[in-house]
BAKEDO-395837 format. One record per residue (C-alpha): y, x, z. Coordinates in steps of 0.5 Angstrom, whole numbers, plus 500, padded with zeros to 3 digits. Layout:
BEGIN
YXZ;...
// end
This chain:
BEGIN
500500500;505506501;504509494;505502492;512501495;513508494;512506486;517500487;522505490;521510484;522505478;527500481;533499478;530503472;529501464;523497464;521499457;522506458;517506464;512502460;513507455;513513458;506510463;503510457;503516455;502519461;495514462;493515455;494523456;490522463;484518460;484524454;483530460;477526464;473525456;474532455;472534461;466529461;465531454;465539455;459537460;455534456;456540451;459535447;464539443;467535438;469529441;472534446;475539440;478532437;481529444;484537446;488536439;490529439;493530447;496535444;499530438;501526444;505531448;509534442;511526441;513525448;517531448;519529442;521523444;525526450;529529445;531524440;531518445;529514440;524508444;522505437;520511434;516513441;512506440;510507434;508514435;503513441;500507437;499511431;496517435;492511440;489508433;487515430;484517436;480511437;478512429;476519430;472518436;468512432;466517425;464523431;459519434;453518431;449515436;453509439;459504437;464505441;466499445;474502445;475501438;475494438;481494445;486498440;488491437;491489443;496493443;499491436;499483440;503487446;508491442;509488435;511481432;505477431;505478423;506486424;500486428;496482424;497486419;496493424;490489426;487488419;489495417;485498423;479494422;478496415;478503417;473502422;470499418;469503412;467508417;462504420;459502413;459510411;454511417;450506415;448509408;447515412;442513414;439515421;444520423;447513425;442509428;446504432;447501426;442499424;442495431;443489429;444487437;449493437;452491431;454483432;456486440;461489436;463484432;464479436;468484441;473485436;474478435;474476442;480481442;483479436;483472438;486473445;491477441;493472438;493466443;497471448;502473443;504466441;503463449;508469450;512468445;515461446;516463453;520469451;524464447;525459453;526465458;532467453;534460452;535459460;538466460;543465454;546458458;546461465;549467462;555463459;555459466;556464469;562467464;565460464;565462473;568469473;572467467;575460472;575465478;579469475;585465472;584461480;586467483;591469477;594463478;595464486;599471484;603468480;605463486;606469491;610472486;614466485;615466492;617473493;622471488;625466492;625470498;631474501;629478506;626484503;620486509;617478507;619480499;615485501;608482503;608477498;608483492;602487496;598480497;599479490;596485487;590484492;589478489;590481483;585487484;579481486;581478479;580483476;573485477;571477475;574479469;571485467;564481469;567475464;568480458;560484460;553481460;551484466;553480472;549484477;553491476;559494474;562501472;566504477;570509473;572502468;574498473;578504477;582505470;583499469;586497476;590504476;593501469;595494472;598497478;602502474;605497469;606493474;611498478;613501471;610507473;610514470;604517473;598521470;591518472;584522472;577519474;572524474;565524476;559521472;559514470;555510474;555501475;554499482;553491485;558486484;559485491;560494493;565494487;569489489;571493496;572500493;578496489;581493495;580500498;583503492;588498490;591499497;591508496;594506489;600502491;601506497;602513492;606509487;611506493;611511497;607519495;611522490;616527493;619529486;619536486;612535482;609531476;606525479;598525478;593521482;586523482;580520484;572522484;566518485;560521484;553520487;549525491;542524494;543518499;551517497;556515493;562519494;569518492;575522493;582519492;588524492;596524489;600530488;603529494;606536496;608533503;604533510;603526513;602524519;595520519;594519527;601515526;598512520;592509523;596507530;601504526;595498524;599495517;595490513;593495508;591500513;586494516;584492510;581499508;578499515;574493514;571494507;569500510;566498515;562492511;560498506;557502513;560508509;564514513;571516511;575522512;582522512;587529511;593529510;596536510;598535502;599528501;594523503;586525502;581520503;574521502;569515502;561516503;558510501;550509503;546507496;542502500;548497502;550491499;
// end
């Protein structure tokens, strides 16, 4: 049970194609090691002589694979080497019909369209074919096809699987196509949600921004503009999911960058913005709070963390480590600030990035001898 679980954490969150690809080279190379080895102690050294090539065929393929990431190619080539092997082995052995051949088809039905598999099947079956009506001409160097019980066994397996083929691929077909068509209508609600939630939330902006406007008290003008980018910084999260298919995950240097040039048109700010680090989508829910956190920072350098001695630059890094996620925020700030005053003070914004931290369970670290310098450490495994 624990390699199970172990397994499960290994490939979750992984492309489910490439896993099942790559398991089967690696079953198919397994299962050509154990014949080699049965085979050589068998003295049976022409089977082991064609599996020792066709292992290798296949590890070039891999490595091939790994170089061009071409997943169709892949495919076509792990089939091909799989048939090969099959027919190879079936020719070699004279003293028996090999039950595998009649398994190949299978693959055709789980890989292809069901006309393309037809075809594959039909191609493959004729090979064998000719092999085996080759050996029976030959005489007794085939005796088993002279075995009628062997030979109908034989037959009626590669019928049995070619049927069940069939029935599988059009069973699984239509539900593929009823999964795609629930999908699609869940996709388009769900678009039609983020795209409502983000106009709801814009239109609460625009009324705080109203209000700011009729306000003359610049402290109470002040909230009202700090609460209203907030609001914005949320919203536009549920707009780069509306413009996105995935729902679940997004890229965190797509929507710093965006939320960077939102506040920066905004204030009419002429700031150089970097983001550095791997690309990386992370959930719906963690991304949201690193928008809080970093609309706070943003806004922050843009009102109050230039000195003007120095181009205004504001530089942020998110990055993965082994169990974390870092992201580094810093402006071009040459000024030292005092941080223990910051955190007693308790502002808004200071709360605010307080609490997402908390919610995220991630460590902050602040420095303020140039500038403010946050770093966040954000566990992987909290949503």
């Amino acid at each position: 049970m624990k390699t199970i679980r172990y397994l499960q954490h290994l490939l979750r969150g992984r492309n489910k194609q490439k896993v099942f690809l790559l398991g089967a080279y690696i079953s198919f190379l397994v299962v050509m090691i154990i014949s080699i080895v049965t085979d050589l102690s068998y003295g049976n050294t022409v089977d082991a002589a064609l599996e020792t090539f066709f292992s290798l065929i296949t590890l070039l393929s891999l490595l091939h694979y790994f170089y061009i990431k071409n997943m169709a190619q892949a495919i076509d080539s792990i089939i091909i080497i799989v048939s090969l092997t099959s027919l190879a082995l079936l020719w070699s052995n004279h003293t028996t019909i090999l039950a595998s051949y009649s398994l190949v088809p299978l693959a055709y039905f789980h890989l292809y369209s069901l006309r393309k598999a037809l075809i594959y099947t039909g191609i493959y079956h004729s090979i064998a074919t000719a092999i085996m009506i080759y050996e029976y001409f030959d005489g007794m160097n085939y005796p088993a096809m002279h075995d009628p019980a062997a030979v109908i066994a034989a037959l009626m397996s590669s019928l049995m699987v070619i049927l069940f083929g069939v029935v599988y691929h059009l069973s699984v077909e239509r539900s593929y196509q009823l999964l795609v068509q629930s999908n699609r209508q869940k996709e388009l609600l769900l678009k039609e949600v983020h795209h409502r939630v983000k106009n709801n939330l814009n239109i609460i902006s625009s009324m705080l921004g109203l209000q700011m406007l009729r306000e003359e008290d610049p402290r109470i003008r002040h909230i009202f503009e700090k609460n209203k980018y907030r609001i914005k910084s949320i919203a536009l999260v549920h707009e780069i999911l509306y413009r996105h298919s995935d729902f679940e995950r997004i890229d965190v240097h797509e929507y710093l960058g965006q939320l960077a040039d939102t506040l920066l048109g905004v204030y009419d700010r002429d700031v150089e913005v970097t983001i550095d680090g791997e690309a990386r989508p992370m959930p719906f829910e963690q991304v949201l709070r690193i928008g809080i956190i970093a609309n706070e920072m943003i806004v922050n350098s843009i009102k109050y963390g230039f000195d003007g001695t120095a181009d205004a630059a504001i530089h942020m890094i998110f990055e993965e480590e082994e169990n974390f996620y870092r992201f580094t925020y810093h402006d071009s700030n040459t000024r030292p600030v005092d941080t223990a005053k910051l955190r007693e003070g308790r502002s808004l914004g200071v709360r605010l990035i307080e609490m997402m931290v908390q919610q995220m369970d991630a460590q902050m670290d602040l420095n303020g001898q140039t500038g403010l310098h946050y770093t966040l450490r954000i566990p992987k495994d909290v949503h």
